[in-house]
C-alpha positions as CSV (number, residue, x, y, z in Angstrom):
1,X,0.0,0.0,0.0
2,X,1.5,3.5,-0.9
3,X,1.8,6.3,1.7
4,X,-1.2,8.4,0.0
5,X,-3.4,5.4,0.1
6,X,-3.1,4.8,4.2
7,X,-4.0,8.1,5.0
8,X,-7.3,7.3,2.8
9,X,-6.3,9.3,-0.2
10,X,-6.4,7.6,-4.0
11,X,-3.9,6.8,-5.6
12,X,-4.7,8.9,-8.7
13,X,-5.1,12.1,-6.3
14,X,-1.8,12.2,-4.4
15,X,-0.1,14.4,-6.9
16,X,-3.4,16.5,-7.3
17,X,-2.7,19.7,-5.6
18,X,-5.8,20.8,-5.6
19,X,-7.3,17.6,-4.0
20,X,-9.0,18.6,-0.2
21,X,-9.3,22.1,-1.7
22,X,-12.8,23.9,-1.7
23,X,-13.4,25.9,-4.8
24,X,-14.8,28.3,-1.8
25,X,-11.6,28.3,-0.8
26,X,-9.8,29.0,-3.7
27,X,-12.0,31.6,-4.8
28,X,-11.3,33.8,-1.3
29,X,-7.6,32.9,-1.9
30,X,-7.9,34.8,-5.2
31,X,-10.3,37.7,-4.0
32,X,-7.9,38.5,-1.7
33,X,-4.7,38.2,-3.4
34,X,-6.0,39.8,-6.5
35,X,-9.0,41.7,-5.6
36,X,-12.2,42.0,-7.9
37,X,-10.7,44.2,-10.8
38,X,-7.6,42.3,-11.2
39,X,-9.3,39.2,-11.2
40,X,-11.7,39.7,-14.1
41,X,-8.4,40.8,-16.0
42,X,-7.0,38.0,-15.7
43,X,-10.2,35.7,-16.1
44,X,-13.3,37.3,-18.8
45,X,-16.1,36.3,-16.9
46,X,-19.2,38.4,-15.8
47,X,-19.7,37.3,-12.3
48,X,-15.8,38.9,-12.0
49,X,-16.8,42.5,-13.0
50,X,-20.6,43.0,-12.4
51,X,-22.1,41.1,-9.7
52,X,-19.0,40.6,-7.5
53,X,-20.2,38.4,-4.6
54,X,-18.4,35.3,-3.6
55,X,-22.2,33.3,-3.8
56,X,-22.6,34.4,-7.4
57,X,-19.5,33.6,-8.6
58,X,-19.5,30.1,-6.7
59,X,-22.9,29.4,-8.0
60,X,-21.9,30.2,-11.9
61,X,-18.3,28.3,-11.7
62,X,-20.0,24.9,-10.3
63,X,-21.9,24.9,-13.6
64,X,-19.7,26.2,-16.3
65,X,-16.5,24.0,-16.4
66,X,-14.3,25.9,-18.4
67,X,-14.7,29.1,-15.8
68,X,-14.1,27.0,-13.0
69,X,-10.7,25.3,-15.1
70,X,-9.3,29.0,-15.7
71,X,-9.8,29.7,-11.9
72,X,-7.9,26.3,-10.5
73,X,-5.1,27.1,-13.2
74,X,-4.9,30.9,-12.0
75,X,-4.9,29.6,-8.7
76,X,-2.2,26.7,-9.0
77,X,-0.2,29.3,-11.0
78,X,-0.4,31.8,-7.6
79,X,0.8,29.3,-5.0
80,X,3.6,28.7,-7.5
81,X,5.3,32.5,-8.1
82,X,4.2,32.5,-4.5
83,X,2.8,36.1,-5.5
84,X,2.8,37.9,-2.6
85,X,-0.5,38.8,-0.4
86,X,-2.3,42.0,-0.9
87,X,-2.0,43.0,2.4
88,X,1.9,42.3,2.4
89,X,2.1,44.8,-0.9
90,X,0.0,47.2,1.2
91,X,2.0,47.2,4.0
92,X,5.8,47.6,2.0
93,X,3.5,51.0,0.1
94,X,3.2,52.9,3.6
């Protein structure tokens, strides 16, 4: 049995870094780092730029595939530059 598999995780999800992550989750990750505005620049979709609730946009990327693809890929792409947090760029500004 491999390690991944005796703490009760598939074998096909071990490398999966987004496996255990909440699209919830990753969507406040990306509000946060990014803020509204920059986040509809970097991903065209509606519920970015007009109705700007985390609900709304939750409720529209667990139906539209492709949305919810761009916003894992932004989101693996962040923890990767390790792009630092908003608050961190607001506090080197002062």
């Amino acid at each position: 049995m491999e390690d991944g598999q005796k703490k009760g995780i598939p074998g096909d999800q071990i490398n999966n870094p987004l496996h255990g992550v909440k699209l919830a989750e990753i969507l406040e990750f990306l509000v946060d780092l990014y803020g509204w505005d920059m986040l509809s620049k970097h991903i065209s979709i509606n519920c970015f730029k007009n109705n700007q609730t985390i609900k709304s946009s939750l409720k529209f990327l667990r139906r539209t595939l492709w949305a919810r693809e761009q916003v894992e890929q932004l989101y693996l792409r962040s923890l990767k530059k390790k792009v630092p947090h908003v608050s961190d760029r607001l506090s080197k500004n002062k």
